[in-house]
N, C-alpha and C positions, 0 to 999 in steps of 0.2 A: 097323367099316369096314375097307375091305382096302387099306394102303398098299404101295408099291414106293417104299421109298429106294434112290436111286444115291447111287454116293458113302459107304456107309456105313463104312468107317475113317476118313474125314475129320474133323475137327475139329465138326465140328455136324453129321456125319449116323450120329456117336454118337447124338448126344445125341437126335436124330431117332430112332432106334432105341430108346432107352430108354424115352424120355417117349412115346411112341406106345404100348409093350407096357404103362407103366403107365398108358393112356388107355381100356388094352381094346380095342386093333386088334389088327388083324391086320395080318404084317409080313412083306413078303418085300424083304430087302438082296441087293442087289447090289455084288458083292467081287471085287477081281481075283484076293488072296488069303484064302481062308477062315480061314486060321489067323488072321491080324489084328484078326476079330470074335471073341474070344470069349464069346460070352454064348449064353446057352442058356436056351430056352423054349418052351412048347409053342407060341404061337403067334407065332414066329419061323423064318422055313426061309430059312438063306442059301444063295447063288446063286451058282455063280462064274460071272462074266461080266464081256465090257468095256462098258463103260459109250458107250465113245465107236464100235459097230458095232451100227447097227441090229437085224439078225439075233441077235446075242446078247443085245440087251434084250429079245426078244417075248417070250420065257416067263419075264422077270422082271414085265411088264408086265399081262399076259395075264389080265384077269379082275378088275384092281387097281379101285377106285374114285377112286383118286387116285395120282400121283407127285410126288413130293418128292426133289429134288436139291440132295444139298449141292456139287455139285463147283463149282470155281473152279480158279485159276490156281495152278499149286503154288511159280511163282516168275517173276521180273519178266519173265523170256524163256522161257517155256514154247513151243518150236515146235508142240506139241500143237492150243496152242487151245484146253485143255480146255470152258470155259465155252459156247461155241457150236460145236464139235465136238459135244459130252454134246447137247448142245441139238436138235442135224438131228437125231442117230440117237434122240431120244427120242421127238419127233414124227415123226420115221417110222416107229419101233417101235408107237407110238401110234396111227398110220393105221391099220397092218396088222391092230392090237387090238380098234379102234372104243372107246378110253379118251379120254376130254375131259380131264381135271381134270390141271394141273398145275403147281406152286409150284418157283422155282428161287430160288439168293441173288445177287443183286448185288449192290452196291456203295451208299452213302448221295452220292458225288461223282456218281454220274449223273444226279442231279438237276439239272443244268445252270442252269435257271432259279435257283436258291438257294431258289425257295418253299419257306416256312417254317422257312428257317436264319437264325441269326445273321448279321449284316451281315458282318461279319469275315470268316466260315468262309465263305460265298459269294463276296466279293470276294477275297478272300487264298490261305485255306487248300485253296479246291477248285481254284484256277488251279495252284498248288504242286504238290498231289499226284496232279494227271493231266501235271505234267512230269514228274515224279518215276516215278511208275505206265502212263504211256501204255498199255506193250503191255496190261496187266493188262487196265483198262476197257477199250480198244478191243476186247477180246473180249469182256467184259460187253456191251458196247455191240447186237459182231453178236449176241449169245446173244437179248436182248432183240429184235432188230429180226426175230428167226428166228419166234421165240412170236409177236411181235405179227402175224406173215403168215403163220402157221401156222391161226389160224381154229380153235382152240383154246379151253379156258377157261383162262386160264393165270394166275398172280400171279408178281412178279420181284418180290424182297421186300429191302429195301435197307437194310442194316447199318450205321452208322460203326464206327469201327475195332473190330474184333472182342475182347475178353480170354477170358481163361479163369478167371476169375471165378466162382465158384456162382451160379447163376441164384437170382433172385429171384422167381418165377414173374410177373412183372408185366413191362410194357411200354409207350410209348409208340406211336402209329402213326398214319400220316395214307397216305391218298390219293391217289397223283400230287403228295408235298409230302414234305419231312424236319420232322419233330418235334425240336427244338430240346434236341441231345444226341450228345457225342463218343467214345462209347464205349456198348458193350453186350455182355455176356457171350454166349457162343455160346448154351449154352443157353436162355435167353432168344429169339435169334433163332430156334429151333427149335419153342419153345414157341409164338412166334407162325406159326409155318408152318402149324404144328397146329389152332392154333384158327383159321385164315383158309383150310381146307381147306373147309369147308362156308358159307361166308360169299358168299354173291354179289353183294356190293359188291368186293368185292375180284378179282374176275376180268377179264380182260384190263387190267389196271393194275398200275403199278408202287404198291408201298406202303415207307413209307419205316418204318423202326423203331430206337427207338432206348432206352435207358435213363432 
């Protein structure tokens, strides 16, 4: 399969990178700077481009069977916007392409309803940390509301708090629901990008993942 990660110096679009070339795809990252990814393989050609200007994702997109974005917000007040910035210029990049398929990360607090958390972390802990977090989600939030009106195949694949922990290849996951679990290694969350790339239950829905 031929993937485009954006995002791929980020935190899990490493590991996106990695675990994709040991999956036997084909991988073309996109990088603002090249020198950041070092890794080298024949069936890796990184890109420099910005990730947040339509125009310079089409020839990273061009031809891909799928997109996988790790970008997110790099800090509480990002004027960026990264997450739904990355998000218009991907599905515009994507129009111009005629590519369907595409996986981004959100957040496990977006689940607003709390199905399938813990009483606590729904009543308590999620009111907490979107005071805490506001700008962050509220960009998750448009990034999500962009795919879902984009007419797209798309999955928004929903984290709780991230570590950098070695992945355990294994995962929780539910549906339009969070899996009952406060932590998950990035890898992890990458690993499931991967295997819900060709999964068509997973398309146009949020899926929650967790450890």
């Amino acid at each position: 399969m031929k993937l485009a990660v954006l995002g791929a110096t980020g935190g899990i679009g490493r590991q996106l990178v990695t675990l994709a070339l040991a999956d036997g795809h084909q991988v073309t990252a996109a990088v603002r700077d090249p020198a950041r990814l070092p890794v080298h393989h024949d069936r890796l050609t990184v890109v420099k481009a910005d990730a947040l200007d339509p125009a310079s994702l089409e020839p990273v997109i061009a031809g891909a069977d799928a997109v996988l974005s790790g970008i997110g917000q790099a800090g509480r007040t990002d004027p960026l916007k990264p997450a739904s910035t990355s998000a218009r210029a991907a599905v515009a990049a994507m129009a111009a392409t005629g590519v369907r398929r595409i996986l981004v990360v959100s957040a496990a607090p977006l689940n607003r309803s709390g199905a399938g958390q813990p009483l606590l972390a729904a009543k308590a802990f999620g009111p907490l940390l979107w005071a805490v977090l506001r700008d962050v989600y509220t960009d998750l939030e448009e990034m999500e509301r962009v795919l879902r009106e984009s007419g797209l195949d798309w999955t928004a694949v929903r984290p709780p708090r991230l570590t950098d922990r070695p992945g355990r290849g294994r995962y929780r996951h539910a549906v339009e629901s969070g899996p009952a679990g406060s932590t998950v290694p990035r890898a992890d969350v990458a690993r499931a990008m991967l295997d819900l790339v060709a999964d068509p239950a997973s398309y146009r829905h949020a899926v929650g993942v967790s450890s």
